[in-house]
N, C-alpha and C positions, 0 to 999 in steps of 0.2 A: 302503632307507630309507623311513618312513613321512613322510607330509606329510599335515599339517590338511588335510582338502575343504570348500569352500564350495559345492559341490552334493552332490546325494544317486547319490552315481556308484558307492556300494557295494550299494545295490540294483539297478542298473542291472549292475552285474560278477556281484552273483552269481545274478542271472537269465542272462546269458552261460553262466555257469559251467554252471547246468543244464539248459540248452541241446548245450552240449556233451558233460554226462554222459549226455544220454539220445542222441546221435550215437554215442560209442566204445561203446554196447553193441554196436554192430553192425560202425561201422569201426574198422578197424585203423589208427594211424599219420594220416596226411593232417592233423596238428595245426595246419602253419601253414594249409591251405586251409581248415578249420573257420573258423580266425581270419579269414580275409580274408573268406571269406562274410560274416560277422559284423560285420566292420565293417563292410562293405557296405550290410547290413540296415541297422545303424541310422545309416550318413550317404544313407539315402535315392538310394542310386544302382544302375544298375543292372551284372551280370555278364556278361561273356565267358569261356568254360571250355574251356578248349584244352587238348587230350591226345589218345593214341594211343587206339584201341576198349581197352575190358575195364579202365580205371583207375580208375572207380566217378564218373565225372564226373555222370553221370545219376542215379546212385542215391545220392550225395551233398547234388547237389539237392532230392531228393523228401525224404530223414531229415530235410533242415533245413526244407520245407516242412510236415512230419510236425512235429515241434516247435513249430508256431507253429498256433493257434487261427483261422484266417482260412481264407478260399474260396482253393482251389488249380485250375489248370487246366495239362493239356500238347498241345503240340500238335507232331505231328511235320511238322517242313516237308521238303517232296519237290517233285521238281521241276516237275508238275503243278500245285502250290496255289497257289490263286487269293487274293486281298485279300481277298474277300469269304467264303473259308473262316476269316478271321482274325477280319474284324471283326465281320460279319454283315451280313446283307441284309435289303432292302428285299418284304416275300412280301403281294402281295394277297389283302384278304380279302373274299370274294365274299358275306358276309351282311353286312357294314360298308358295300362297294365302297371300301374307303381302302386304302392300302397300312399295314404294319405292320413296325417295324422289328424283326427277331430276333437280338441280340446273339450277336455270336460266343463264340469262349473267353476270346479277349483280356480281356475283361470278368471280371476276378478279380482279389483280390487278389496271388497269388504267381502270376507266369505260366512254366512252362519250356519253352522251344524247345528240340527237338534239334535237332541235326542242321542248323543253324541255314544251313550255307553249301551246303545241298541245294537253296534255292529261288532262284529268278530273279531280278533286279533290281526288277519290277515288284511281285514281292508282299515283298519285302523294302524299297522304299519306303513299305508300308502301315502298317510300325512305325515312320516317323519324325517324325509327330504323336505318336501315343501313346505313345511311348519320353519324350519333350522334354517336351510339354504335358500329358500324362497327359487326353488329350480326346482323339477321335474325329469327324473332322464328316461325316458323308455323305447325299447330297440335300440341302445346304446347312442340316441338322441337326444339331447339337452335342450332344453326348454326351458329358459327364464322368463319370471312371473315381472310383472310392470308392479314396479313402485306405486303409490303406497298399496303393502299388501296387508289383511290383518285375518285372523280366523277369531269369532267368535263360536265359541258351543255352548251348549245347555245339556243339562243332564239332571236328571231326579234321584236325591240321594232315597229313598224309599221306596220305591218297588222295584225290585229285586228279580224279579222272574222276567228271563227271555230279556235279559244283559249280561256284558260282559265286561271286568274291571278293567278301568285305563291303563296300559303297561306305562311302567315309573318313566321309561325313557320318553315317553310323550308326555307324561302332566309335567317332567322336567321343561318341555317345549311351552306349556302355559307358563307367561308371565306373571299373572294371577289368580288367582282360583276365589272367587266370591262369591259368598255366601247372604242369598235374598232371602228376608224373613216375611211375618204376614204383617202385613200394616196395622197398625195402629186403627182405634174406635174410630176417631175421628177423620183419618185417612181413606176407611172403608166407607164411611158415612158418604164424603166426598165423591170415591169413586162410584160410589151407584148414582150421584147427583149429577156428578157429569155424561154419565152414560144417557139417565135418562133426558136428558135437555140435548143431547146430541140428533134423539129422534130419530137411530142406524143411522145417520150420514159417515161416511168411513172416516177414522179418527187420522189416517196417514195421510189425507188430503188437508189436514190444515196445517201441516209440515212445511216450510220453506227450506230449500239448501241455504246454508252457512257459510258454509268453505267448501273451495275448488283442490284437487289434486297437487295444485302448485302452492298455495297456500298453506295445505296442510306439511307439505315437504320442506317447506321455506320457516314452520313454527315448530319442527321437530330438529330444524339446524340450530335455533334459538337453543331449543335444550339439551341438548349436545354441550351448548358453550355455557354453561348455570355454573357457578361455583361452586366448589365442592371444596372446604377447608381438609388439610390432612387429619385434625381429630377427629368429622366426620367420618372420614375413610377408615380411621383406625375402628370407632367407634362401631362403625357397619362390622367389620371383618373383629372383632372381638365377639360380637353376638353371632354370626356365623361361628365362627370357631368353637361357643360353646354351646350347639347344638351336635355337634360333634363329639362331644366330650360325658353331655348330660348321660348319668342315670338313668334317667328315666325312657330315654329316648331310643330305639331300636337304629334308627339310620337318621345324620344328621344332613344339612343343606350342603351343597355343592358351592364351587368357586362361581358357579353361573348364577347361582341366588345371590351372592355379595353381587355380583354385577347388574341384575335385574331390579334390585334394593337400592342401590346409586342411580340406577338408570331414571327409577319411578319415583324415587325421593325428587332430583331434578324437575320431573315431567308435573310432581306434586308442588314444588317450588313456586314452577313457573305459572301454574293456575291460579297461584294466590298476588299473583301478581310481583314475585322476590326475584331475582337474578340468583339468588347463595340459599345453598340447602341449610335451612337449620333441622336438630335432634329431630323437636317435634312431627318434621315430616319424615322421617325415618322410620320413627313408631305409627304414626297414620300412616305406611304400603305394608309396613313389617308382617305383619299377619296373613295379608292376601297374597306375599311373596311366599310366604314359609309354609301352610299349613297343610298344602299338597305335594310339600319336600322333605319333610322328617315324616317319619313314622315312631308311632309309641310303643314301647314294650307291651307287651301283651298283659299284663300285670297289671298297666296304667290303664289299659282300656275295660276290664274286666272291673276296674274300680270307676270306671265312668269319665273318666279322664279324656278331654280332649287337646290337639294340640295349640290352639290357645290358651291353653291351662298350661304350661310347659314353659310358652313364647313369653307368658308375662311373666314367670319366674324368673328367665332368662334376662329380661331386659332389668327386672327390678335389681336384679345383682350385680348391674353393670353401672359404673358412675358416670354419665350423663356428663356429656365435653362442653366446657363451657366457653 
């Protein structure tokens, strides 16, 4: 069913759109991870990418980086890296005598972390100024990051050795945490069909940018202004409320999950081409907002329980605003 817009969200949809058409030259399938990137980018938050090695989580990343006209940087975290391979240091310079600051990578607009849960507590608190405040302070220096900023990471929920767990106060910094499976027969089929007819030519070279830095900034004010009815709002912060509440649940979502849930609902809105949040997209971000902000009782985990198991409890006992 078509509905009048009061913003301009069909330019905003079909710059999506060719976004996405220059990604499937390359990938196969992976249509709703496209999507959540996507919303992602434009409610200004940032990703967690969880998957086993070999499911294109990294080169996923980089096509969507590949599409967008801005400064790109990666940086692999291991578990020597130090903060100041992140942010940058302080290097004296002997014809000045002053010291000089030399920005790290962080200093970009699209940033990808692999391998995100390979580094240490210590340099893993280096991101949680610049995740939050998008600023930097070091030597009592401030250093603000140039709009649009965004961090993607990857990480392998399966091997375990020579890692270390996200502390909560940063996956709270993910705006969502999504979870890549293996493809499909026929997805797989594909991808060995396009590999081989590729013949090694590099797949990031048949990549066009999409959108420019001012573009992107001008279709994230678009969603900002998306409608949001009060039952919606109520409806968000009632399923927030009762993960706080659940049995089952050790630690429920934070006020910053209700906001990240309207924010991505909106940003999920406007990729369907709507100006006004309905339910439906609440429950499509619900999951990828939530499932790295409650924690299960130990009880629920020992019986196999994950926390999507929980979230669709949670939503099924809520009545749906009409």
């Amino acid at each position: 069913m078509e509905y009048p817009n009061r913003l301009n969200t069909q330019a905003l949809k079909k710059a999506a759109d060719q976004i996405k058409s220059e990604m499937t030259k390359v990938i196969v399938g992976q249509e709703n991870f496209i999507d959540l990137l996507l919303t992602a980018l434009l409610a200004d938050g940032h990703v967690l990418i969880e998957g086993v090695p070999g499911v294109a989580k990294t080169f996923t990343a980089k096509l969507l980086a590949q599409t967008l006209d801005t400064g790109f940087s990666r940086i692999q975290f291991t578990p020597d890296l130090m903060p100041s391979d992140i942010l940058g240091t302080s290097v004296f310079n002997i014809k000045t005598q002053e010291f000089e600051f030399h920005k790290g990578p962080v200093f970009s607009n699209f940033v990808l972390i692999d391998e995100i849960n390979r580094a240490p507590a210590k340099t893993q608190s280096a991101l949680f100024e610049v995740m939050e405040e998008r600023q930097i302070t070091i030597d009592g220096q401030q250093y603000d990051l140039a709009a649009p900023f965004m961090v993607l990471a990857t990480q392998n929920p399966i091997e375990q050795e020579g890692t270390y767990a996200l502390p909560e106060a940063q996956l709270d910094r993910f705006m969502f945490k999504i979870k890549v499976a293996y493809p499909k027969k026929e997805e797989e089929i594909a991808i060995l069909q396009n590999h081989h007819l590729r013949k090694g030519n590099d797949p990031l070279k048949q990549i066009n940018p999409v959108m420019n830095e001012q573009e992107l900034l001008y279709y994230r004010q678009i969603v900002q202004q998306i409608i949001v009815d009060e039952k919606i709002l109520a409806y968000i912060v009632e399923i927030i409320q009762k993960t706080r509440e659940h049995g089952q649940l050790f630690l429920g979502a934070s006020p910053r999950a209700s906001l990240a849930t309207m924010t991505t609902a909106k940003a999920y809105a406007a990729l369907q081409g709507r100006d006004f949040v309905i339910p439906d997209d609440v429950k499509m971000v619900l999951p990828h907002v939530l499932r790295h902000r409650i924690i299960l009782n130990p009880e629920q985990e020992l019986e196999g329980m994950e926390e999507e198991d929980v979230l669709g409890l949670i939503v099924e006992s809520i009545e749906v605003p009409r």
